[in-house]
C-alpha positions as CSV (number, residue, x, y, z in Angstrom):
1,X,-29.9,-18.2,-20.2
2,X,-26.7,-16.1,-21.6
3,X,-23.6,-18.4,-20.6
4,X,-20.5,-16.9,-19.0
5,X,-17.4,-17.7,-20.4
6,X,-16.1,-19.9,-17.0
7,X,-13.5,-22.3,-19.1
8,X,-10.8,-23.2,-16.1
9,X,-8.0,-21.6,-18.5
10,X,-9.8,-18.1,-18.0
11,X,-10.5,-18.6,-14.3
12,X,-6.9,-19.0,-14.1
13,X,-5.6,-16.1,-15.8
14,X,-8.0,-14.2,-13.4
15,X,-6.8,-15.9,-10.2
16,X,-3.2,-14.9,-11.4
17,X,-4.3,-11.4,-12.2
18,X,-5.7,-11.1,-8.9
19,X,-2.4,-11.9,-7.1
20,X,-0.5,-9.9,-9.0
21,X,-3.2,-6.7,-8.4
22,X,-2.4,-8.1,-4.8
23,X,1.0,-8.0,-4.4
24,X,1.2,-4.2,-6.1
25,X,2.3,-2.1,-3.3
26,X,2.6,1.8,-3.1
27,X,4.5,2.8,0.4
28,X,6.1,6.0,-1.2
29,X,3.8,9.0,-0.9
30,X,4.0,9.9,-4.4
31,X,1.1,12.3,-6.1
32,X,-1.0,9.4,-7.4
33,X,-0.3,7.3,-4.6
34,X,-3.5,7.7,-2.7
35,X,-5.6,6.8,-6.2
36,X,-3.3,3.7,-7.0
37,X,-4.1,1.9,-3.4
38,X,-8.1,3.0,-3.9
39,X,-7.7,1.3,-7.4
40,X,-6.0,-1.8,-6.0
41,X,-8.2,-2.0,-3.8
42,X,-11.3,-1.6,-5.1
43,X,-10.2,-4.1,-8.4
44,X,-9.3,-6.5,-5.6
45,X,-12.7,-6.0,-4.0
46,X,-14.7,-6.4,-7.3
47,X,-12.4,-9.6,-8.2
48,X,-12.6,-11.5,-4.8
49,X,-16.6,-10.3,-4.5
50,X,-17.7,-10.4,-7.5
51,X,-16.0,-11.4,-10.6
52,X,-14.5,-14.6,-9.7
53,X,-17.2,-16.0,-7.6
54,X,-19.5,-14.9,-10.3
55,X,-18.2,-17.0,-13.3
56,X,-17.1,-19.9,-10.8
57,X,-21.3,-20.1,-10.2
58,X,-23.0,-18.1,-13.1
59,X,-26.0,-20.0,-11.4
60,X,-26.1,-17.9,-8.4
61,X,-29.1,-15.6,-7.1
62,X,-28.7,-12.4,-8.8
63,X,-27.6,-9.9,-6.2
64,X,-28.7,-5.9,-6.6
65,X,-27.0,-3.7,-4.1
66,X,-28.9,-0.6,-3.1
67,X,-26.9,2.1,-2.7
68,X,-27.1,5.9,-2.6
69,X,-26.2,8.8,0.2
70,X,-27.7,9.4,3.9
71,X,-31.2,10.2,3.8
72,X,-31.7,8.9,0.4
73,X,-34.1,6.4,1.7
74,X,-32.9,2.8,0.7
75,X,-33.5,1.0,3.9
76,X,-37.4,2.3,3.4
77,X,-37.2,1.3,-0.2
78,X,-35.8,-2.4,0.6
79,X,-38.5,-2.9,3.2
80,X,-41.4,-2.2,0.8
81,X,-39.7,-4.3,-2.3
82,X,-39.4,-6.9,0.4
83,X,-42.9,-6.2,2.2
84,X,-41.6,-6.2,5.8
85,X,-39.1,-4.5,7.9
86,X,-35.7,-6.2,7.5
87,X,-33.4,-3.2,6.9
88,X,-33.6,0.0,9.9
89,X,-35.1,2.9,8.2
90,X,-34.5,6.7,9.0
91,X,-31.7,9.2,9.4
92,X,-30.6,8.3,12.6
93,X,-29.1,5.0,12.4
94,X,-26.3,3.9,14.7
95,X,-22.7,4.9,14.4
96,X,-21.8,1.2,12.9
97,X,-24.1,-0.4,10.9
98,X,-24.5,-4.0,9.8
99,X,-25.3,-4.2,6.3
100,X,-28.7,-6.5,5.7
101,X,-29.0,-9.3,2.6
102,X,-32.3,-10.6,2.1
103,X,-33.3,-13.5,-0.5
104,X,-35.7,-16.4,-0.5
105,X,-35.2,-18.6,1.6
106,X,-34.0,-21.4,-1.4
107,X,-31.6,-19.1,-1.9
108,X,-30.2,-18.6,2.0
109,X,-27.2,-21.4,1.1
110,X,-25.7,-18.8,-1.6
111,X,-24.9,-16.0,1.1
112,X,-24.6,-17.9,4.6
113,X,-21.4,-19.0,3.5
114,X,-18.4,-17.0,2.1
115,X,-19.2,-17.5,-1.4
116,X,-18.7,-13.5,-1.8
117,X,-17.8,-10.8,0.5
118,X,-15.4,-13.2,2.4
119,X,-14.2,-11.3,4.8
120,X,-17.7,-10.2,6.3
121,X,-19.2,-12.7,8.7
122,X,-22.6,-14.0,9.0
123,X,-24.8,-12.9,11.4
124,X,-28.9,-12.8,11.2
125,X,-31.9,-12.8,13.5
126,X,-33.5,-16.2,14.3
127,X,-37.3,-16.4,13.4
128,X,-40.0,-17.1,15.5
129,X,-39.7,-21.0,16.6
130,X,-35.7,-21.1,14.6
131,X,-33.1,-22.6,16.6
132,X,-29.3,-22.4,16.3
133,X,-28.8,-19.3,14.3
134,X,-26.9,-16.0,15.6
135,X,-28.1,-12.6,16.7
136,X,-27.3,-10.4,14.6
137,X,-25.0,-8.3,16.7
138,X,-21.8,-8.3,16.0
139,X,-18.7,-8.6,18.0
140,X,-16.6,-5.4,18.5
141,X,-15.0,-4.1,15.8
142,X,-16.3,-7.2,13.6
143,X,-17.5,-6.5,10.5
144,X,-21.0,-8.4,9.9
145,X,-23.2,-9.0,6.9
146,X,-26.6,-9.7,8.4
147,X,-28.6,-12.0,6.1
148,X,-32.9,-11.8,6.5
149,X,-34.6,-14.3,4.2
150,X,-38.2,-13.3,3.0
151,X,-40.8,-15.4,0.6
152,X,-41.6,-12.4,-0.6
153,X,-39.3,-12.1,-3.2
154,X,-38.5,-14.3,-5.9
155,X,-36.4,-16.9,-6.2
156,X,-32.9,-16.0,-8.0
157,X,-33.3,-12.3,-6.6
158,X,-31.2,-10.8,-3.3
159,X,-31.4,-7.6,-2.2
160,X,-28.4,-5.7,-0.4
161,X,-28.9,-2.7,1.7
162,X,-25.7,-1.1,2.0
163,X,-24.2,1.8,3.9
164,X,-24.6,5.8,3.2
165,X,-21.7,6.1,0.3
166,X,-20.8,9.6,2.6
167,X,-21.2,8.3,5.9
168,X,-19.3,10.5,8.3
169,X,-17.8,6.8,9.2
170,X,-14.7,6.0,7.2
171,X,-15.4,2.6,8.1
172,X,-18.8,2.8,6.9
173,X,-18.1,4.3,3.5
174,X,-15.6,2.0,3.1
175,X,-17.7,-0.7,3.3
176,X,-20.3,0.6,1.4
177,X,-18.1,0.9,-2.4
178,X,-16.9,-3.1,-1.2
179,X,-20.6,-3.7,-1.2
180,X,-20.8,-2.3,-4.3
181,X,-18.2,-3.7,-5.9
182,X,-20.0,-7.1,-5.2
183,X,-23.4,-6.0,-7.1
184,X,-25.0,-7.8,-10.2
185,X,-26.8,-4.8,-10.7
186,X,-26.6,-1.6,-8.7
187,X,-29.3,0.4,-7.7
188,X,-28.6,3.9,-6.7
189,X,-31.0,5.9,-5.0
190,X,-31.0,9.9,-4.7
191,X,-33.6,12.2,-3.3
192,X,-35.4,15.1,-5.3
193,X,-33.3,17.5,-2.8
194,X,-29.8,15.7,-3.9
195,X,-30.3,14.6,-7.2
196,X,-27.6,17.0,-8.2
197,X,-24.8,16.2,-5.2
198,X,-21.1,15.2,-6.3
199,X,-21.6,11.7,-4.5
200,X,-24.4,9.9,-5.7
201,X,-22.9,11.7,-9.4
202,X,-19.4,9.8,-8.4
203,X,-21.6,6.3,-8.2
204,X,-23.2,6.7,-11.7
205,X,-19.9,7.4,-13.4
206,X,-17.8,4.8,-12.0
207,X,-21.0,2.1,-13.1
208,X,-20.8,4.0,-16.7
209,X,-17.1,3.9,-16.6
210,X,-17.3,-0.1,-15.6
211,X,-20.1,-0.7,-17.7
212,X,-21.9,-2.1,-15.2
213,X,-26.2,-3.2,-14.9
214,X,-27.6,0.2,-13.4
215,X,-31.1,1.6,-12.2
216,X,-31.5,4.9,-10.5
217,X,-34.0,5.5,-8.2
218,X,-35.5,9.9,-7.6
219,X,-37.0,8.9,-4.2
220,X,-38.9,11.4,-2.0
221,X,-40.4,13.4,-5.0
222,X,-43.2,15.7,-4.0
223,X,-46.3,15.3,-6.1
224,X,-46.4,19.0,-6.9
225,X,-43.2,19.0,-8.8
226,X,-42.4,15.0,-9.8
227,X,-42.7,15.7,-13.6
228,X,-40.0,18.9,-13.4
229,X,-37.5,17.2,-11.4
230,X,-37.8,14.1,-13.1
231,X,-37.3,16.4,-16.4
232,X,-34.7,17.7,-15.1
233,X,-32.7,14.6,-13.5
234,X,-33.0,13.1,-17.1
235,X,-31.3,15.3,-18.9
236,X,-28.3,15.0,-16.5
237,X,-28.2,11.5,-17.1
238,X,-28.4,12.1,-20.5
239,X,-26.0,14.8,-20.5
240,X,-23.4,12.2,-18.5
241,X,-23.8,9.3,-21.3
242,X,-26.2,7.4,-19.2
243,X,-29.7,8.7,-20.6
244,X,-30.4,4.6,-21.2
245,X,-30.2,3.9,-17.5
246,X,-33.6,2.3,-16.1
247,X,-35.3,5.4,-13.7
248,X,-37.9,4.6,-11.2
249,X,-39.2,7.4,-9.1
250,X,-41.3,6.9,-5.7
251,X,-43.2,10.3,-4.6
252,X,-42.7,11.9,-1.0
253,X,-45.3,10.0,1.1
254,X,-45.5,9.7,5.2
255,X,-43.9,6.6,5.0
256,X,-41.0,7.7,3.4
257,X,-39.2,9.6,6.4
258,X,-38.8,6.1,8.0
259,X,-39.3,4.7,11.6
260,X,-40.3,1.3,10.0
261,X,-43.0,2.6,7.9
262,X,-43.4,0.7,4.5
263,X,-44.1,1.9,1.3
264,X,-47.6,1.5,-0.5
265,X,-47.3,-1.9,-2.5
266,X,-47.8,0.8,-6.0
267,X,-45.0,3.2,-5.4
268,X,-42.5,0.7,-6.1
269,X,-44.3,-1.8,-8.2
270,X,-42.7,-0.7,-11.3
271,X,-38.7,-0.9,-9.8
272,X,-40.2,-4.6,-8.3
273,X,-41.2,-5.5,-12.0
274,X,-38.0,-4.9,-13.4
275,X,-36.5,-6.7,-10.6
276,X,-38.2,-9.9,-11.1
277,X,-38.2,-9.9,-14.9
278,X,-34.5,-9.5,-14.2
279,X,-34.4,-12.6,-12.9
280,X,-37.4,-14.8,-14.1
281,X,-36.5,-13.6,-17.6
282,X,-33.5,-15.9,-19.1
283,X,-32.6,-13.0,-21.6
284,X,-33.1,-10.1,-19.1
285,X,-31.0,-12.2,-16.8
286,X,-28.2,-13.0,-18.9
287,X,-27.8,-9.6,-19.8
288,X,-27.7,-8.5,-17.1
289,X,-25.2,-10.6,-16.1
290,X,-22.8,-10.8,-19.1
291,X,-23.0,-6.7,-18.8
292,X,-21.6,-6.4,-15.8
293,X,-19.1,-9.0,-15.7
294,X,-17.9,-8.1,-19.0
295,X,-17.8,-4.6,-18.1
296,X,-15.4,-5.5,-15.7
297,X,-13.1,-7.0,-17.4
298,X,-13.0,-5.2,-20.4
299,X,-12.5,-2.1,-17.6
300,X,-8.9,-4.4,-16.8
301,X,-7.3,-3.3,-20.2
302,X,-6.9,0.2,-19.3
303,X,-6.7,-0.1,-14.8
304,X,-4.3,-2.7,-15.0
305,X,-1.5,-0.4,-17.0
306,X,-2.8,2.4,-15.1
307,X,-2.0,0.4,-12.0
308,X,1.8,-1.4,-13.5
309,X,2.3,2.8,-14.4
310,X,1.8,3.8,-10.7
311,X,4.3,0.7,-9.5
312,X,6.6,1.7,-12.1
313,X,6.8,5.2,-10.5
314,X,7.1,3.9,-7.0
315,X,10.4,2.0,-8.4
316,X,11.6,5.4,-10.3
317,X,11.1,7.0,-7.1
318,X,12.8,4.3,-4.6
319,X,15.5,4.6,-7.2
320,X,16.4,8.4,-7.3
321,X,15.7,8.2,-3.5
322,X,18.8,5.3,-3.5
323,X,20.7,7.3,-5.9
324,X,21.1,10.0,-3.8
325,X,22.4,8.0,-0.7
326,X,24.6,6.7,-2.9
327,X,25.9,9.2,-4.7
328,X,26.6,11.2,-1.1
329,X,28.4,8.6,0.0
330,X,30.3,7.7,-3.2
331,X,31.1,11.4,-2.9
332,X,32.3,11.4,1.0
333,X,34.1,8.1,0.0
334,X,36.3,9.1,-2.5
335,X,36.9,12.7,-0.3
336,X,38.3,10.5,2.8
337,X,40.9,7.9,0.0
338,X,42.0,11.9,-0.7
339,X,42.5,12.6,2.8
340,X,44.3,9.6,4.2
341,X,46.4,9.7,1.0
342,X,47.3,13.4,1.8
343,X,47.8,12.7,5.5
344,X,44.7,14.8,6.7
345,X,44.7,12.3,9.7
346,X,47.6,13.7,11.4
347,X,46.4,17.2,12.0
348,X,45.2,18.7,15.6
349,X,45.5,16.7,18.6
350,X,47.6,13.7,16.8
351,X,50.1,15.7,14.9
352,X,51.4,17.1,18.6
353,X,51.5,13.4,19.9
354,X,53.6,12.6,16.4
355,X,55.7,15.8,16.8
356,X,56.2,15.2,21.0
357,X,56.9,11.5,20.3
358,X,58.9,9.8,21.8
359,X,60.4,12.3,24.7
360,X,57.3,13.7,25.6
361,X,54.7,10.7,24.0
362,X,54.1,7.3,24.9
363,X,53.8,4.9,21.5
364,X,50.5,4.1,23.0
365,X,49.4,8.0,23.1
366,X,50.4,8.2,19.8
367,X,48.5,5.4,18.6
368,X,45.4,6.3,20.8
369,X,45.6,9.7,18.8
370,X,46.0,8.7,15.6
371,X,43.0,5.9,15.6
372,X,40.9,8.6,17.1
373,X,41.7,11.0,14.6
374,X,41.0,8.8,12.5
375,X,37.6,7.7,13.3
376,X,37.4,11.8,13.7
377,X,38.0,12.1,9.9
378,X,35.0,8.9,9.1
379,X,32.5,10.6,11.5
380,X,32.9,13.8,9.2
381,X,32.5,12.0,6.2
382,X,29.2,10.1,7.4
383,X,27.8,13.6,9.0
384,X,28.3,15.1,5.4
385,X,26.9,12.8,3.3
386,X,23.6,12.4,5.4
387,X,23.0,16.4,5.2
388,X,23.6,16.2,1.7
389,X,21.1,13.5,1.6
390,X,18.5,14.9,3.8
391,X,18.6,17.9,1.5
392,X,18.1,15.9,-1.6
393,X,15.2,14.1,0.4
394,X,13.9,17.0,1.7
395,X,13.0,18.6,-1.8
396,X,11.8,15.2,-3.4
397,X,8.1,14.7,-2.2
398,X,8.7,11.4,-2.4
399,X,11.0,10.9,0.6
400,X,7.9,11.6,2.8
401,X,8.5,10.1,6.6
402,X,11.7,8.4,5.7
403,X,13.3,12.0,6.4
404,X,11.6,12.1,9.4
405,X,14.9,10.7,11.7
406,X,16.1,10.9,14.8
407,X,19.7,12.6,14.4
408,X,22.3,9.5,14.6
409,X,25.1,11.4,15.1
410,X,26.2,9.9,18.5
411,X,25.1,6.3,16.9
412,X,27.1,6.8,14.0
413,X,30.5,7.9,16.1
414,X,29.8,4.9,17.9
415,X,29.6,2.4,15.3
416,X,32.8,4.2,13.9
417,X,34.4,4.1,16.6
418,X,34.4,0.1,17.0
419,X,35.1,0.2,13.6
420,X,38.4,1.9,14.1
421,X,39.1,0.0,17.2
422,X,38.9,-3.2,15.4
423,X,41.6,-2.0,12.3
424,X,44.0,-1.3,15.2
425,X,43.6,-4.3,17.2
426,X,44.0,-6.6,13.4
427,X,46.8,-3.6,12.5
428,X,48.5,-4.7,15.9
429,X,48.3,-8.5,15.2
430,X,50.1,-8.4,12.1
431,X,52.5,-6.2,13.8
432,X,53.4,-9.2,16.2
433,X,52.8,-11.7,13.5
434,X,55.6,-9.9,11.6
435,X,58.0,-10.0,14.9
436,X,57.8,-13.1,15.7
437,X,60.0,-14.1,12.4
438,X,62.4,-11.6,13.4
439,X,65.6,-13.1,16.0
440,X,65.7,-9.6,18.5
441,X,62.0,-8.1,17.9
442,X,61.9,-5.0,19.8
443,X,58.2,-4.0,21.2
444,X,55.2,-4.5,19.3
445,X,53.5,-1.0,21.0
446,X,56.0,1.3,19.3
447,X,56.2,-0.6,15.9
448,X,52.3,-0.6,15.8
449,X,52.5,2.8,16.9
450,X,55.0,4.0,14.0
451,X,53.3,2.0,11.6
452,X,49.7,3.3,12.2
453,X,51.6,7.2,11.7
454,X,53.0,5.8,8.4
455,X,49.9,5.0,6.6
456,X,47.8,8.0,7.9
457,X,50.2,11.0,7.9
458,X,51.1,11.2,4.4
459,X,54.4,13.2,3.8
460,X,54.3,14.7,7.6
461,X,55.0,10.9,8.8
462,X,57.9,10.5,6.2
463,X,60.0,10.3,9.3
464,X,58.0,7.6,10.7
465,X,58.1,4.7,7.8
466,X,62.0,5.6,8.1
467,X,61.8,4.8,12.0
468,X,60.0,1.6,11.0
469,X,62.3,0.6,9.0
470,X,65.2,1.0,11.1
471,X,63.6,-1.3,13.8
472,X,62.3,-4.4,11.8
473,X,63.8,-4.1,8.6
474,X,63.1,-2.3,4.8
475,X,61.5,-5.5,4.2
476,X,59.6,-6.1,7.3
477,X,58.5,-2.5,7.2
478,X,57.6,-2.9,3.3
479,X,55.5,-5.9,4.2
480,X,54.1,-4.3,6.8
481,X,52.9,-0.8,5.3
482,X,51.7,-2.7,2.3
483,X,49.0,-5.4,4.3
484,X,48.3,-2.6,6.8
485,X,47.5,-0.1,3.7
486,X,44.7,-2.9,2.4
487,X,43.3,-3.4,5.6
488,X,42.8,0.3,6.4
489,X,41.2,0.5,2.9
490,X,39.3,-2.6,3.6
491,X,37.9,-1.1,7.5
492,X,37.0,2.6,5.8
493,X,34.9,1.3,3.0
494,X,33.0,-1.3,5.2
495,X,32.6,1.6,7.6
496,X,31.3,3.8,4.9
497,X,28.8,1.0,3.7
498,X,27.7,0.2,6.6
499,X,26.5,3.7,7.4
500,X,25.2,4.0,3.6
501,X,23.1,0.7,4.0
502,X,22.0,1.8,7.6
503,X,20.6,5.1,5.8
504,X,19.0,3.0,2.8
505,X,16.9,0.4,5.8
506,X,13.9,2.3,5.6
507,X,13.9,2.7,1.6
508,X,15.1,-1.3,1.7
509,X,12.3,-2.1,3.9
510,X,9.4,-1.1,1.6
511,X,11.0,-3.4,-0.4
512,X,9.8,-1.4,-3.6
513,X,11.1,-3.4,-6.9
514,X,10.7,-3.3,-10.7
515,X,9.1,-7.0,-10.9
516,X,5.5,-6.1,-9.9
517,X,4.9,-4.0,-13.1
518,X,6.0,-6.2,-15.6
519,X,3.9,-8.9,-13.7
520,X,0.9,-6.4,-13.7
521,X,1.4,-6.3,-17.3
522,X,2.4,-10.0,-18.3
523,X,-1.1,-11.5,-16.1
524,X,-3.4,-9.2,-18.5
525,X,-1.7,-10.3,-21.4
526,X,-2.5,-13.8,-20.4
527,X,-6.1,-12.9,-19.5
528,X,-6.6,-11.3,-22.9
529,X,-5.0,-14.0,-24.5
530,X,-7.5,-16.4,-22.7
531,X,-10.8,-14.1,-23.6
């Protein structure tokens, strides 16, 4: 028998492979999006039900998957190689369908437990006199691997029927390319009528492209015309690099349009011959073995950059995405320092408080008009930078849903607003802080009031530093203006970031980073290393 390479440093740098392949995530909806997740996971599916179990227990049955398109005729075919019905034949099958194993019964420990295709429980049909094992319905919505055992076949050999590869259930031909994934050899099976269809042609490339053990099957052939289409499907396997590809073909007979009928023992003699030489055979076996499994892995040194490219472009993306916010509210951030500096805040409705105060204006009018001017100015400056983001998003494909918002403009006056409100109610206790020193304070309301007018109105509120000074002192008022500057700074930028970050949470939550590709990279390097 051909040994697999199964040295625990190798198992290793496949196990770490295998978490890195499963930790590769691709949220934004990029162009090759789509492709990297069917890559990941089919790689994940042909490491986890396949690979790894495979050189953990070289020893294990060899396990041929039949595959192929609805109406092909695999079910038929897998009855007659097994010599009974185990596997429901014909066109109309249920809407879900329960994949059927069969091996010799020796060989029933290998599949009843989890050894591959994990995540599919166990179900089969107890035999006549058999106690304790399941029916082989499945709960709802569980996915089921029923497993038949029949003396029939020989030792070392399981048979898989799987699912149509384009049934109209997603669910189905999902499971079907898992199944696949998990095959020693695969067996593909195509009628004379289809022979030529995209699908079954999508099967043979990807073995070709993995290098993996492959037999076609031309079922359904009528008599009449088995030498032309047989001609004719030879040349486009030859044509497509696979002319050396093993071809049975099984003629049209009654049997084959199913309701349980079995194939004469002769029709597929010649695929049951290679079968069982397949396995009896040490050579034939190891070949076939080594083929495949090496097929796969060689098939890692050009998926796995393939794959660390496509993460690497998610990063790109989450990063111009990021750059954007940030850049808008860089922008906005630097407009408002220009506005406070030039006094923008007391315009409309709190430059006629500052001009009416203090006949006609309370100090705590004037200070309610300048905070809310204020927060008038930061709701702007938020409402700006997010339509100059959602423009930027709008045009990059990669923004996808996370443009798809619900307007916060209420949300964000809100969260401005408390903002704001907090600045005065610290501005205010400085104020008093600042009095208390002083042996004949006058009222804190006016002082705060004044104050507040100083640092917003720019050259308008010239009037007002002077008034400040006047009541608590050059000093005081120096002291004052200089803390109460900082802390307005201080309230506007964590307003401002707090709005930015709130925009960023969705990009932040698909948690998109550079590791994963360099990870990507670095495991194959240690698996080629290890080969």
């Amino acid at each position: 028998m051909v040994t697999l390479d199964v040295r625990p440093q190798l198992l290793d740098a496949l196990s770490a492979l295998r978490d890195r392949v499963a930790a590769a995530r691709f949220p934004l909806p990029l162009a090759g999006a789509p492709r990297a997740r069917a890559n990941r996971e089919e790689l994940l599916a042909q490491l986890d039900d396949y690979l790894v179990p495979r050189l953990k227990q070289p020893e294990a049955p060899l396990l041929v998957v039949i595959g192929g398109s609805t109406g092909a005729g695999k079910s038929t075919l897998v009855n007659s190689l097994v010599g009974r019905q185990v596997s429901e034949a014909g066109v109309l099958r249920p809407t879900t369908r329960t994949p059927v194993l069969v091996c010799h019964p020796d060989d029933h420990h290998w599949f009843a437990g989890l050894r591959v295709l994990p995540e599919l429980t166990r179900v089969w049909v107890p035999q006549s006199g058999e106690k304790g094992a399941r029916d082989a319905t499945a709960k709802p919505g569980e996915r089921a691997l029923r497993v038949e055992t029949a003396a029939t076949l020989p030792r070392g050999l399981a048979l898989l029927d799987a699912p149509d590869i384009d049934s109209l259930v997603a669910e189905n031909r999902v499971l079907a390319a898992e199944l696949i994934c998990a095959a020693d050899v695969w067996v593909m099976v195509t009628t004379a009528a289809r022979y030529a269809d995209a699908v079954p042609w999508h099967l043979l490339r990807t073995a070709k492209e993995y290098d993996a053990t492959l037999v076609t099957v031309l079922d359904r052939v009528p008599h009449q015309v088995v030498a032309e289409v047989s001609r004719q499907y030879g040349a486009l396997l030859a044509k497509a690099g696979l002319g050396e590809v093993p071809r049975f073909t099984v003629p049209e007979l009654p049997e084959s349009t199913g309701g349980g009928g079995l194939l004469p023992a002769t029709a597929v003699a010649p695929l049951r011959a290679w079968l069982t030489h397949r396995v009896q055979d040490e050579q034939a076996r190891g070949f076939a073995l080594s083929r495949t499994a090496t097929g796969l892995l060689d098939s890692l040194n050009s998926r796995m950059p393939e794959l660390a490219g496509a993460v690497a472009a998610q990063h790109a993306a989450a990063v111009r995405l990021t750059g954007m916010v940030d850049e808008a509210y860089e922008s906005e951030q630097a407009r408002v320092r220009g506005r406070l500096q030039a006094g923008a805040v007391l315009a409309g409705g709190a430059l006629a408080r500052w001009r009416a105060y203090p006949l006609d204006c309370t100090a705590g009018e004037l200070l309610d008009a300048v905070v809310e001017s204020l927060a008038t100015v930061l709701v702007c400056a938020v409402s700006a930078a997010d339509r100059r983001i959602d423009d930027g998003w709008q045009k990059d494909p990669a923004a996808g849903e996370l443009t798809a918002r619900e307007p916060d403009g209420e949300g964000a006056e809100h969260r401005i607003g408390l903002s704001v409100r907090r600045w005065r109610r610290v501005l205010e206790e400085y104020v008093e802080e600042e009095l208390r020193g002083l042996d004949n304070p006058p009222d804190a309301e006016p002082v705060a009031a004044l104050l507040a007018t100083a640092l917003l109105g720019g050259r308008r509120a010239r009037s007002a530093g002077e008034s400040l000074a006047e009541r608590i002192g050059a000093q005081g008022a120096l002291k004052l203006r200089d803390r109460g500057g900082k802390l307005l700074s201080s309230y506007v930028e964590k307003a401002l970031k707090a709005e930015r970050d709130r925009r960023l949470a969705p990009l932040d939550t698909l948690d998109v980073q550079p590791e994963p590709q360099a990870e990507l990279i670095a495991a194959l390097s240690v698996l080629q290393k290890e080969r």
